[in-house]
N, C-alpha and C positions, 0 to 999 in steps of 0.2 A: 120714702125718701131718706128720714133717718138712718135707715139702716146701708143704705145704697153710702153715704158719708163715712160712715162706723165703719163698713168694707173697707170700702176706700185708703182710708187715714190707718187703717190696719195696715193694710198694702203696701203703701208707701215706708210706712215705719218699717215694715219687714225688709223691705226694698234696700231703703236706707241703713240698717245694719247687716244686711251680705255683702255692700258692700263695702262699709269699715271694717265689717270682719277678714273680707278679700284684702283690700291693701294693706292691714294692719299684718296679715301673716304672710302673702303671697308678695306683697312691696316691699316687706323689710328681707325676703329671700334676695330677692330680684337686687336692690338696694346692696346687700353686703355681697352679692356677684361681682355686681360691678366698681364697689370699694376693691375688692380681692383682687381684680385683673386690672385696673388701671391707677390703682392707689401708688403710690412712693412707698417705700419699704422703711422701714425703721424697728425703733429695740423699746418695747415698752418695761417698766420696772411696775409692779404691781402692786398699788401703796393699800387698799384693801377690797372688799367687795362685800353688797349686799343685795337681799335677794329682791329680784322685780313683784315676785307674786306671781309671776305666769310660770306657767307647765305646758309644756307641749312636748306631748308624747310620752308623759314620765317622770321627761327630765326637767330642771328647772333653771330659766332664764334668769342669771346674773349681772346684776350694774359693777361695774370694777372704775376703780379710781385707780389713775395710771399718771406716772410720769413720762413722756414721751419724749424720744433721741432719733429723729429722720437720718438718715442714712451719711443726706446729701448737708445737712444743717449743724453747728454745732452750739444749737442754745436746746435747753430742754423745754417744755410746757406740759400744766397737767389738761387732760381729758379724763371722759369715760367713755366705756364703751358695754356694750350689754353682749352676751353671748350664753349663748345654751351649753350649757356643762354636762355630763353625764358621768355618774359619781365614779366610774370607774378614772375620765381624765381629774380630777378635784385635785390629787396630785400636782397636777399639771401648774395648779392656779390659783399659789399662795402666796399670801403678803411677803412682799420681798424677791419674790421670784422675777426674770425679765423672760419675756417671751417677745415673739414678731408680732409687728402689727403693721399695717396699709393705710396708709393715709391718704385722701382723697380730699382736694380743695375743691370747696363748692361756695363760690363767691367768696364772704368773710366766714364763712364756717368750713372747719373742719371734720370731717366726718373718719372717724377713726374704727379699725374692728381690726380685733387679734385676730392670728390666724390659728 
């Protein structure tokens, strides 16, 4: 009977981190889709960044501290936004530099991701 428990509460546990491991990689794809095709456009200035700890595929996902300018709005506000870099873009996405980014209203949060 112990052991029929021991299986079990294994099971479960496994159960239960495919899928955190699912929507943690598969819901933040899916997630920044849909920031990308229905967000508002705007001009992020990129006040610094540092790293998440995660690596997927290599490369390594970055938190960035951003000033953001919507399109449509003319006050600025800061966010972040994480994004996976690949060291050939790093160029790309230095302190001071302004890049695109999509803004998506989801209730009182903003959900921001450069493009």
């Amino acid at each position: 009977m112990t052991e029929l428990i021991v299986v079990g509460v294994i099971a479960v546990a496994l159960v239960v981190g495919l899928v955190a491991l699912l929507r943690w990689t598969v819901g933040a794809e899916v997630r920044r889709a849909k920031v990308l095709a229905q967000g508002e456009g705007g001009t992020a200035r990129i006040l610094g960044w540092e790293p998440t700890g995660v690596v997927h595929g290599g490369n390594d996902i970055l938190r960035f501290a951003l000033t953001v300018r919507l399109h449509s709005e003319d006050r600025e506000f800061h966010a972040t936004a994480d994004r996976l870099v690949r060291p050939m873009e790093a160029p790309l996405f230095q302190a001071g530099m302004q890049r695109p980014v999509r803004v998506l209203r989801d209730g009182e949060r903003l959900v921001v991701e450069l493009e």
